[in-house]
C-alpha positions as CSV (number, residue, x, y, z in Angstrom):
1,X,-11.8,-86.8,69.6
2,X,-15.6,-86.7,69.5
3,X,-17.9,-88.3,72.0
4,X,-20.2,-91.3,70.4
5,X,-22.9,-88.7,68.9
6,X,-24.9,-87.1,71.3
7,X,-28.6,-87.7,70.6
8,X,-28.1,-83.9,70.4
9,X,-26.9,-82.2,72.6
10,X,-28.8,-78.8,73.1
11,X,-26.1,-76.8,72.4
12,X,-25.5,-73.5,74.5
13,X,-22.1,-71.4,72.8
14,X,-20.9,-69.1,75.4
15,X,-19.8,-65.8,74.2
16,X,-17.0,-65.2,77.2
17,X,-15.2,-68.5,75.5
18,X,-14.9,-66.9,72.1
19,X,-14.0,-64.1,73.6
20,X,-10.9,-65.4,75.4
21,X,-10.4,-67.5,72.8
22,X,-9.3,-65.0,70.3
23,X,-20.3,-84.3,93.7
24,X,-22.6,-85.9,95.3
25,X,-21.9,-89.2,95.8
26,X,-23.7,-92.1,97.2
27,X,-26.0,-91.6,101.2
28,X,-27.3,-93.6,103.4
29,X,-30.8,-96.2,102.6
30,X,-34.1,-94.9,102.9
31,X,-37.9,-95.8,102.9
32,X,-39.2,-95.6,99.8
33,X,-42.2,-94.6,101.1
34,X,-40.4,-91.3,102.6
35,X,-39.0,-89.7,99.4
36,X,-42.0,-88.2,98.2
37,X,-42.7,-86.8,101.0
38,X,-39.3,-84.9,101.1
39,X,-39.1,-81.1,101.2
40,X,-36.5,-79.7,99.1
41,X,-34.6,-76.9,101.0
42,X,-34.6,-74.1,98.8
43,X,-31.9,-71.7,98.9
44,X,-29.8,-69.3,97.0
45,X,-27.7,-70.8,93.9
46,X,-24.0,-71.2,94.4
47,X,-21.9,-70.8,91.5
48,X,-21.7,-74.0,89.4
49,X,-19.0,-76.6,90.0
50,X,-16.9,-77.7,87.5
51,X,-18.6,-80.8,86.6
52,X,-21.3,-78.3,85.6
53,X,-19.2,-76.0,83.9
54,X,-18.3,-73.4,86.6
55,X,-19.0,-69.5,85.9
56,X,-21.1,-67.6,88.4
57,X,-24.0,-67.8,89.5
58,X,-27.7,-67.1,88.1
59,X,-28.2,-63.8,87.7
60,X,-31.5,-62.7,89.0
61,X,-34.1,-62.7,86.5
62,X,-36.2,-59.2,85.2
63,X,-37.7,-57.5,88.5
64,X,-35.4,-59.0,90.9
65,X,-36.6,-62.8,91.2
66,X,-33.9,-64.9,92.6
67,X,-32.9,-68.2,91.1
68,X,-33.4,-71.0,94.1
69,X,-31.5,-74.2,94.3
70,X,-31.7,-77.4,96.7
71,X,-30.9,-81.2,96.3
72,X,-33.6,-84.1,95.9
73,X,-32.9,-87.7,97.2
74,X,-33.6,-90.6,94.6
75,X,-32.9,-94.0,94.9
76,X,-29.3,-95.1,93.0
77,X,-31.0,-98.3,91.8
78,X,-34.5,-98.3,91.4
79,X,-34.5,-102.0,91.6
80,X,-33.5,-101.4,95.0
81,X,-35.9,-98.4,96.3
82,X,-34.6,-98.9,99.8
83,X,-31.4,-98.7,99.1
84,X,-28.4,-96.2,98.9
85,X,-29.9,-92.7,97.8
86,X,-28.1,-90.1,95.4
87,X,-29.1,-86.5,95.6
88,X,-30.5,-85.0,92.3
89,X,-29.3,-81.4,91.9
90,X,-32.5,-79.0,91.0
91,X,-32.9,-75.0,90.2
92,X,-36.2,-73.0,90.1
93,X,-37.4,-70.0,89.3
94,X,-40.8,-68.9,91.2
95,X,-44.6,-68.0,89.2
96,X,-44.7,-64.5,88.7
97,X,-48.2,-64.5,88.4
98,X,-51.1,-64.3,91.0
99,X,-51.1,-67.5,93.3
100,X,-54.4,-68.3,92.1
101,X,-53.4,-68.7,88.6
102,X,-50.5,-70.6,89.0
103,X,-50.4,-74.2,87.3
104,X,-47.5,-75.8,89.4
105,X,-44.1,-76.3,88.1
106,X,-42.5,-76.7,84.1
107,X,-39.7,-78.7,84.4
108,X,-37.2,-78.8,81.8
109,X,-34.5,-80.8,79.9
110,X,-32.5,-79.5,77.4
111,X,-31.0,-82.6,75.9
112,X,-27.7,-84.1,75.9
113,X,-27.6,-86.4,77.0
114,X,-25.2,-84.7,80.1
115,X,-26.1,-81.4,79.9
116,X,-26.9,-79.6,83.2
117,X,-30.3,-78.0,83.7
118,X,-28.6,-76.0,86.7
119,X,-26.7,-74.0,84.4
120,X,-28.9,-73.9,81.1
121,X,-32.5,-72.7,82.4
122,X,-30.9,-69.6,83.5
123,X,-29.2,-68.7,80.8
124,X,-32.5,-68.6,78.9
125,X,-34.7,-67.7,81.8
126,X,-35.9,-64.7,80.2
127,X,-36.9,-66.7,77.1
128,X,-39.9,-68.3,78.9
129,X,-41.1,-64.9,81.0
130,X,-44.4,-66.0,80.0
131,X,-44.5,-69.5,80.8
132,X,-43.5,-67.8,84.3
133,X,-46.0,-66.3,84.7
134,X,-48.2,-69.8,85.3
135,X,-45.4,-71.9,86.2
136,X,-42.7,-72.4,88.3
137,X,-39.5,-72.7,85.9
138,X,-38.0,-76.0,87.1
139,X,-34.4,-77.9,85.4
140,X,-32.1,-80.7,87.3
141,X,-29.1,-82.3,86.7
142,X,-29.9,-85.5,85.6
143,X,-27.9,-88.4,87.6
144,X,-24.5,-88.5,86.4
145,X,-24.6,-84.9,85.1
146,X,-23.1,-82.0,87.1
147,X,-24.0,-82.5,90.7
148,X,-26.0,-85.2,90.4
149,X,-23.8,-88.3,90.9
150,X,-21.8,-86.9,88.5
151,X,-19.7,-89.3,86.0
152,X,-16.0,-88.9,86.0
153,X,-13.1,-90.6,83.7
154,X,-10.2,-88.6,83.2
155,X,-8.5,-85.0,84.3
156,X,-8.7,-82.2,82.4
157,X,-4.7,-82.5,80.9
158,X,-6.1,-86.0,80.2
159,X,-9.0,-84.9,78.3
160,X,-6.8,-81.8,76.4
161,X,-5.1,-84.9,75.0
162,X,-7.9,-87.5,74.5
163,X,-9.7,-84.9,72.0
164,X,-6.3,-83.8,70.0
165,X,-6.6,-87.7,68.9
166,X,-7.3,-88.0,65.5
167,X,-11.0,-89.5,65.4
168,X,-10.9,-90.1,61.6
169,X,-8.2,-92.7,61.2
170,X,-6.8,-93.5,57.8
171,X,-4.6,-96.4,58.0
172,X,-4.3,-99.7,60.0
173,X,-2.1,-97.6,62.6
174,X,-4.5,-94.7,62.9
175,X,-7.5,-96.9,63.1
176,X,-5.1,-99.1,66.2
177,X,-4.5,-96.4,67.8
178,X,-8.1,-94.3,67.9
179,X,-10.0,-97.9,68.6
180,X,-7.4,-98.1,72.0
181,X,-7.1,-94.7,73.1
182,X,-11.5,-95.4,73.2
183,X,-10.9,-98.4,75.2
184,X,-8.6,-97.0,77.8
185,X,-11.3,-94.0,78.4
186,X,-14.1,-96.5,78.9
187,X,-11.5,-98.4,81.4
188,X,-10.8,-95.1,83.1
189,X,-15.2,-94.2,83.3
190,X,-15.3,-97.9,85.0
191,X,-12.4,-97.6,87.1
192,X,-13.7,-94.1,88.3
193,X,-17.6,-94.0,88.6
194,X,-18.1,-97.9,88.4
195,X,-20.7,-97.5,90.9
196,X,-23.3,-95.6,89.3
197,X,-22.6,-96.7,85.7
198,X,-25.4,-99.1,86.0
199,X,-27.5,-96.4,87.3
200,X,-27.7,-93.3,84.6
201,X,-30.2,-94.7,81.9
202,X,-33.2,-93.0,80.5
203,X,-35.1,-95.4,82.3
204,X,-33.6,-94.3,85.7
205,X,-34.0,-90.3,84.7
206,X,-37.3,-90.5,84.3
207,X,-38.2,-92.4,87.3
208,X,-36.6,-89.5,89.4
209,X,-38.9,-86.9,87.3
210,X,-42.3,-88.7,88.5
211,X,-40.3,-88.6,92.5
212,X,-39.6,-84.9,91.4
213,X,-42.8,-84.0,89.9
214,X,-44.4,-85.8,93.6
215,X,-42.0,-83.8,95.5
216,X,-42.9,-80.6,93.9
217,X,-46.6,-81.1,95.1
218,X,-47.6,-81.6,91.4
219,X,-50.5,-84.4,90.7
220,X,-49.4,-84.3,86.7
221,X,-46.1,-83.8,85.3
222,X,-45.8,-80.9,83.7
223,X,-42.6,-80.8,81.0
224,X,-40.8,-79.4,78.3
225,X,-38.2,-81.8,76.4
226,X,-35.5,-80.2,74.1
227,X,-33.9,-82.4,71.9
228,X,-32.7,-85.5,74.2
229,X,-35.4,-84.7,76.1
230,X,-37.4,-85.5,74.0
231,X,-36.6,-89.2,74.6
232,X,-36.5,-88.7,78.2
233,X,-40.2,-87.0,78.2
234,X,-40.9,-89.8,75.6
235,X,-40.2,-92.9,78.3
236,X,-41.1,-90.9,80.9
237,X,-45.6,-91.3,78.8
238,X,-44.2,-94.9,78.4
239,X,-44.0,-95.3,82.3
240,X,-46.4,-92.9,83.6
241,X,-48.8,-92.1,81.1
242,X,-51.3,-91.3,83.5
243,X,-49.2,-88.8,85.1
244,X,-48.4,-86.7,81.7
245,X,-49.7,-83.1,82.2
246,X,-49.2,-80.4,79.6
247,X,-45.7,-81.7,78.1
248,X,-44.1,-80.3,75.0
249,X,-41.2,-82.3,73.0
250,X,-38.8,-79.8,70.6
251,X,-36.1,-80.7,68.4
252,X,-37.1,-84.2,68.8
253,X,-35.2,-87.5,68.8
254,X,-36.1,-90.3,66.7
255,X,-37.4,-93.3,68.7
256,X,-37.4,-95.7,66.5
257,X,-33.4,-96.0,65.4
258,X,-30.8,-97.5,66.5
259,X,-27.5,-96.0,67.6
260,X,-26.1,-96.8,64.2
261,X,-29.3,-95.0,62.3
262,X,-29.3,-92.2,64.4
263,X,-25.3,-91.0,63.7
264,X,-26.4,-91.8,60.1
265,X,-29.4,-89.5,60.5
266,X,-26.8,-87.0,62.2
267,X,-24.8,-86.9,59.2
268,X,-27.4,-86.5,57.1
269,X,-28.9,-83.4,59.4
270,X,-24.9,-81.9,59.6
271,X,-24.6,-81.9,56.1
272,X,-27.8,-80.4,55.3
273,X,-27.3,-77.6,57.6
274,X,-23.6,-77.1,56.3
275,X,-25.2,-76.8,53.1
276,X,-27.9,-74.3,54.3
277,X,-24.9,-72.3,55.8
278,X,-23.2,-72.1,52.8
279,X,-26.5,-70.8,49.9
280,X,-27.4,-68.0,53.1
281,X,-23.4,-67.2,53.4
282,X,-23.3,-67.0,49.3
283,X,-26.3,-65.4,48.4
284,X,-25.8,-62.0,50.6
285,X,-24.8,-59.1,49.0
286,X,-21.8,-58.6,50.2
287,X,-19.0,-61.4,49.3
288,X,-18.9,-64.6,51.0
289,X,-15.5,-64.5,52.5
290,X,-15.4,-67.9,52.2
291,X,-16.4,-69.2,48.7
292,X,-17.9,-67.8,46.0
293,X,-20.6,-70.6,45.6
294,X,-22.0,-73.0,47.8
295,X,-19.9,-75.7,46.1
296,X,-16.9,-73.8,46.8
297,X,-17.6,-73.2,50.2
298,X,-17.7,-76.5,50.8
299,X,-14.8,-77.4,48.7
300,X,-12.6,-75.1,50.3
301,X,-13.9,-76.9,54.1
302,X,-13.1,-80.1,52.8
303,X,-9.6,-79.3,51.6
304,X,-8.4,-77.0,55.0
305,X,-9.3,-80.1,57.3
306,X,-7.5,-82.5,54.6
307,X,-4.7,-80.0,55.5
308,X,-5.4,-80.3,59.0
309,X,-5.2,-83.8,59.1
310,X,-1.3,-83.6,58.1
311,X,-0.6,-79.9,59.5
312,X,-2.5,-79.1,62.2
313,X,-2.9,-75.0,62.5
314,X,-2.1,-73.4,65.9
315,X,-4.9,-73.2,68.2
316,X,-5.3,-71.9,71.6
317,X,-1.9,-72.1,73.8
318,X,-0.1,-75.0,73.4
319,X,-2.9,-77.2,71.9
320,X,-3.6,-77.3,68.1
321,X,-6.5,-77.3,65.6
322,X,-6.6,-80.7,64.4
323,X,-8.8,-81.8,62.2
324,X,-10.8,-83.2,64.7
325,X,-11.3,-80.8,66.3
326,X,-12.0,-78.5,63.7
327,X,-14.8,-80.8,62.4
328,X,-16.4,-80.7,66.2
329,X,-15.9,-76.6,65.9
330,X,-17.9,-76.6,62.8
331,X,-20.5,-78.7,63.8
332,X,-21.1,-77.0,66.9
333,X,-21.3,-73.6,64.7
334,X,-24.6,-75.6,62.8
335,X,-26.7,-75.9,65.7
336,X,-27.7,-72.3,65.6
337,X,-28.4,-70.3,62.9
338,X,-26.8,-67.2,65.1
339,X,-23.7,-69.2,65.1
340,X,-23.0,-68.9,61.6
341,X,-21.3,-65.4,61.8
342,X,-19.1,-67.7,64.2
343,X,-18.2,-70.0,61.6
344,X,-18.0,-67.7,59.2
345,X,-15.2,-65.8,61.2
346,X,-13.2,-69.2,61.9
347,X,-12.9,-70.3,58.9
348,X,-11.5,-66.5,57.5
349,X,-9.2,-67.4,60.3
350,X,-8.5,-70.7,59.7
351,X,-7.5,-70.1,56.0
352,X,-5.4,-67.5,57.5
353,X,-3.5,-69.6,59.5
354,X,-4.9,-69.0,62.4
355,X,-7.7,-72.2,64.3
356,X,-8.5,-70.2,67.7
357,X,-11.9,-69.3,66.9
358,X,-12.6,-72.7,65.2
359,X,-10.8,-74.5,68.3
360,X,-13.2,-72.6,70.8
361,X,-16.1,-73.7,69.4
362,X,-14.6,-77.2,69.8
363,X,-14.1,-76.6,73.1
364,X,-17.8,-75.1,73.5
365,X,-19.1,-78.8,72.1
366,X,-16.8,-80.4,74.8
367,X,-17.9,-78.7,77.4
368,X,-14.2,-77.2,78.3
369,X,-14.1,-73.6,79.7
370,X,-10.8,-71.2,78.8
371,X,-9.5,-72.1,82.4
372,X,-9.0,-75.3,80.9
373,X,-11.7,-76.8,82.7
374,X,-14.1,-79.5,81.7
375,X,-17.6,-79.8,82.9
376,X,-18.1,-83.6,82.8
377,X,-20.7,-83.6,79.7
378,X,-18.4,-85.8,77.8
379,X,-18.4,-88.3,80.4
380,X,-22.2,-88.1,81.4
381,X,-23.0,-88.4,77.4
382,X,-20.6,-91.8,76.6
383,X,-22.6,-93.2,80.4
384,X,-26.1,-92.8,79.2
385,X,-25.9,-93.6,75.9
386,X,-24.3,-96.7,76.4
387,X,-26.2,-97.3,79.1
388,X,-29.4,-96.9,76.6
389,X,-28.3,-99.0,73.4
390,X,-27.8,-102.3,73.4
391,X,-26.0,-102.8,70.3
392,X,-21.9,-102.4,70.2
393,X,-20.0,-101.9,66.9
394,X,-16.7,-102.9,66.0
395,X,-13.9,-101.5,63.5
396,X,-15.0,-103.9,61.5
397,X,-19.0,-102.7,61.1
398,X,-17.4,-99.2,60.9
399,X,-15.3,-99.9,57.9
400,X,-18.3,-101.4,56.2
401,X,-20.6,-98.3,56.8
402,X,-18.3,-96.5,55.9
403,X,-19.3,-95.5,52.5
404,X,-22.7,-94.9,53.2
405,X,-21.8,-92.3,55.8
406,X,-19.4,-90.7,53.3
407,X,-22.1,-90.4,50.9
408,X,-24.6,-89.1,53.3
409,X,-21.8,-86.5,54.1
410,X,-17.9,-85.9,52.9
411,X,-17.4,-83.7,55.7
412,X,-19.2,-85.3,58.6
413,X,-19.2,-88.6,57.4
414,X,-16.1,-90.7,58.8
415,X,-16.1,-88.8,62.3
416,X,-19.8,-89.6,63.0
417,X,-19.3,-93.3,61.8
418,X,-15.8,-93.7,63.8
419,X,-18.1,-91.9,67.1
420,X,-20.1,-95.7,66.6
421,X,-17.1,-97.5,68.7
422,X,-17.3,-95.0,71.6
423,X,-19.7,-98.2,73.3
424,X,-17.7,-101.1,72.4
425,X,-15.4,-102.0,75.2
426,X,-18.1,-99.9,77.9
427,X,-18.2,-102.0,81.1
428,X,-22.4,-101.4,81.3
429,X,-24.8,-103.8,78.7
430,X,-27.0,-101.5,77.0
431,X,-30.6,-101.4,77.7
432,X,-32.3,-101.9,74.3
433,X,-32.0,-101.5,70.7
434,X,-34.2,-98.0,70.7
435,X,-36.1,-96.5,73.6
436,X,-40.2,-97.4,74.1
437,X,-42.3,-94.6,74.1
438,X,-45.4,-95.6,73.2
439,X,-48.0,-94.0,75.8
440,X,-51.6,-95.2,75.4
441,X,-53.5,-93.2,77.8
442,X,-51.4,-90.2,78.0
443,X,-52.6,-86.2,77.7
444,X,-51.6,-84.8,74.6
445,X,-47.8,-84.1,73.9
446,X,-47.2,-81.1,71.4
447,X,-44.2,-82.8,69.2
448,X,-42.2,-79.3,67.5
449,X,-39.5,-80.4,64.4
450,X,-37.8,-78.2,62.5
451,X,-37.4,-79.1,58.9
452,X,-33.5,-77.6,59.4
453,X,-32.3,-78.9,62.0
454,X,-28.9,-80.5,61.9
455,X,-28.9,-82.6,65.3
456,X,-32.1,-84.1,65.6
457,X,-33.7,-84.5,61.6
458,X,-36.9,-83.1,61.0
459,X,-38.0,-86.9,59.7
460,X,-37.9,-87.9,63.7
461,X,-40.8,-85.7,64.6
462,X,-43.7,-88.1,62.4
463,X,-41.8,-90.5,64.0
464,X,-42.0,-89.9,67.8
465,X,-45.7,-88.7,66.7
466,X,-46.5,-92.4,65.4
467,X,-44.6,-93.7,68.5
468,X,-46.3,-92.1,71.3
469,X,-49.7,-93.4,69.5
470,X,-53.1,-92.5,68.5
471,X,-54.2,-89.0,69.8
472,X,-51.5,-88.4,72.0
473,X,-48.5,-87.1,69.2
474,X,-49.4,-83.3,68.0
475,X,-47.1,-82.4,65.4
476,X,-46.0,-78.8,64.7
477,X,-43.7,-78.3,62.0
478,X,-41.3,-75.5,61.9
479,X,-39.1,-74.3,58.8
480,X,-36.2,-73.0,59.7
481,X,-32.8,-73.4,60.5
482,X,-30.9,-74.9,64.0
483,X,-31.7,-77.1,66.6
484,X,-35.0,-76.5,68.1
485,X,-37.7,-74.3,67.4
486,X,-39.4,-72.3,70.6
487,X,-35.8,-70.6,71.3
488,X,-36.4,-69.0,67.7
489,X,-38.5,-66.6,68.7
490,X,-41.0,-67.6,65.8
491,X,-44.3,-66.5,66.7
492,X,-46.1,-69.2,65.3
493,X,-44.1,-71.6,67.3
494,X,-44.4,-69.5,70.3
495,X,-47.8,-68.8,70.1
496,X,-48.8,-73.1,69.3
497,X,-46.7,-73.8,72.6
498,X,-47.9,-71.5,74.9
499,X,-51.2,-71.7,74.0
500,X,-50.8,-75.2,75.2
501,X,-48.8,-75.1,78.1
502,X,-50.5,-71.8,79.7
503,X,-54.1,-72.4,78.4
504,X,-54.4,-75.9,77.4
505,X,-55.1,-75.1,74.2
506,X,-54.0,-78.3,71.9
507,X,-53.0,-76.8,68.9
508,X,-53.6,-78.4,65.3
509,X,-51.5,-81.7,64.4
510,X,-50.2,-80.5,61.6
511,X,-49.6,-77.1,61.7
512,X,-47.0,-75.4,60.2
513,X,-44.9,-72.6,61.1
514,X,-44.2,-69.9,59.5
């Protein structure tokens, strides 16, 4: 069963789960006054928990520099400064450059909402070498991620079962029973985490980055938003748009929608990239093993999860490849381009008889390792959103979008529109109809949207641009395919961003890469 859409997640497929596929609570009050002041105790990086998705931990980066780690105290309520305090997990990585050259610290968010910075900046640590070499690399769980406060609502068996659900009901039954097994997982996120439910919005995230960025010893915030965090980074100029440093916004989020435009928007984005998937997979040399045309690559998806939805294949162990969870499989194989030998393979498999690799990538979207361990994105994700959006559908607004998200996609469209409930019976009123980021006053924020990305549509870029306001949006424009642009190596992209963020270089609104 999916999650309400993530307002794209940045999405990080593990090779060791294809491969075997084939905590801190709540402390004591504080002065306000004293946590900026605070000294974060750094110290060597144990290996994840599973709330952030276990593993081992950070390997030490090229010449032998050690990945550090400590804890930050923020407030729980930020109404109540004085109050209770939460510890915010962080991870750095250390300038390599000459002291003297060194800008202060890049802190990161890679989107989600849920996913843990303590796990993802290392795994592409050597991607930004040279923004090392000015700034300390700095990522966080973000309260009620990981082991921040993290959000909890059900045990892994419980979750194996929640997402064999079929998310794409047909019939008055179907659409009973998906609209109740919703409501009892909300119940079980109040009944388990009631206490900082209140406490994980956007709003709330980025009032811990300006404590971070004070406890860090920086004057200006220095940032680099990936998809989701692009919203953060967004309300973050809205609050403190004094404080914005260098700050860089890829893969960007749409501010202006609401929940129900931006699944539609995701549908959209899915179905282009499925289509892009299927004119690269066609037009090789070789065969497509999967269609002959793009059309019949297509046709042939739509008919194995029709199949699915009556037969479901076998998966891995006991569990099977619904169609559900084939549908999450293949969207997760459309955030990266380099997924798409990935998707390929699973559906050669698939039609075969066979869902494990399809299944694994399912499993990669919901955050479940092949110990059968969850990390608790799927929980942190349903918290903030509804913690963010004010409005709440029923079965009844489904039913009548219904057709326009089938038209928008015949794949994607009925499990993105059915993800709209996921809020519904949530026991936390939503903040607002669409997050404020308007920043008079801020430094200038290089905004980076790729014209193929599936998650977050290129069309949200002019729009967080327009947003921000007059002379603080620079746009850069990317064409290619996947979510996000800098992690794509393209020079053009590479060269626009770190021109900015090591020499403060603003590069061209407008520019286009390649």
């Amino acid at each position: 069963m999916p999650k309400r859409p993530a307002r794209a997640r940045a999405a990080v497929l593990s090779v060791t789960l294809l491969t075997a596929a084939l905590a801190a609570g709540c402390g004591d009050g504080g002065d306000e006054a004293d946590l900026p002041s605070q000294k974060p105790s750094w110290k060597d990086c144990p290996a994840p928990s599973a709330e952030q998705g276990g593993g081992d931990s950070p390997s030490p980066l090229p010449g032998g520099a050690a990945w550090q780690c400590a804890t930050m105290k923020a407030p729980l309520d930020w109404d109540k400064p004085k109050g209770d305090t939460i510890d915010i997990a962080l991870i750095r990585a250390e300038a390599s450059g000459k002291a003297e050259n060194r800008i202060g610290s890049l802190i990161f968010n890679f989107g989600g909402p849920g996913g843990s910075g303590i796990t993802t900046l290392p795994a592409f640590g050597e991607e930004y070498a040279k923004l090392r070499t000015r700034y300390d690399l700095v990522s966080f769980d973000p309260r009620g991620v990981g082991r921040s406060a993290p959000v909890t609502c059900r045990t892994d068996k419980q979750l194996d079962a929640y997402y064999q659900q079929d998310a794409t009901p047909d019939d008055a039954a179907e659409e009973k029973s998906y609209v109740n097994e919703v409501k009892g997982f909300n119940g079980d996120c109040e009944e388990k985490s009631g206490e900082v439910l209140p406490h994980v919005a956007t709003t709330d995230a980025a009032r811990d980055l300006d404590l971070m960025r004070q406890v860090l010893g920086d004057d200006k915030l220095h940032y680099f938003g990936i998809s989701y965090g692009t919203e953060l980074g967004g309300v973050y100029a809205h609050l403190f748009p004094k404080k914005v440093g260098r700050a860089v916004f890829d893969a960007v989020v749409d501010p202006t929608q609401s929940a129900e435009q931006g699944s539609l928007g995701q549908t959209k984005g899915f179905q282009l990239a499925l289509e892009n998937y299927a004119k690269d997979c066609t037009s090789k040399v070789e065969d497509c093993p999967v269609g002959d045309t793009p059309e019949d690559v297509q046709a042939r998806i739509a008919k194995l999860l029709k199949d699915l939805d009556a037969n479901p294949l076998p998966g891995i162990g006991p569990r099977k490849l619904t169609q559900t969870a084939a549908t999450n499989g293949i969207a997760q194989s459309l955030y990266s381009q380099d997924f798409w030998e990935y998707l390929t393979e699973g559906l050669e498999q698939a039609y075969d008889g066979d869902g494990k690799i399809l299944m694994a990538l399912s499993d990669s979207m919901n955050g479940r390792s092949p110990d059968g361990t969850y990390s608790n994105i799927g929980a942190a994700n349903i918290a903030i959103n509804c913690a963010d959006d004010k409005p709440r559908y029923s079965m009844a607004d489904v039913k009548a979008k219904l057709p326009e998200f089938r038209k928008a996609s015949p794949l994607f469209g009925d499990f993105l529109a059915w993800g709209m409930v996921g809020c519904t019976d949530w026991a936390v009123p939503g903040a607002a109809d669409h997050p404020d980021v308007s920043a008079a006053g801020s430094a200038p924020i290089v905004v980076v949207g790729n014209t193929g990305d599936p998650a977050t549509p290129y069309e949200g870029t002019r729009k967080m641009v327009d947003a921000l306001g007059k002379g603080v949006g620079v746009e850069v424009t990317y064409k290619g395919q996947g979510h996000g642009a800098y992690d794509s190596g393209d020079r053009c992209v590479r060269q626009a961003v770190d021109g900015y963020l090591l020499d403060g270089k603003t590069p061209k609104s407008g520019t286009v890469c390649p």
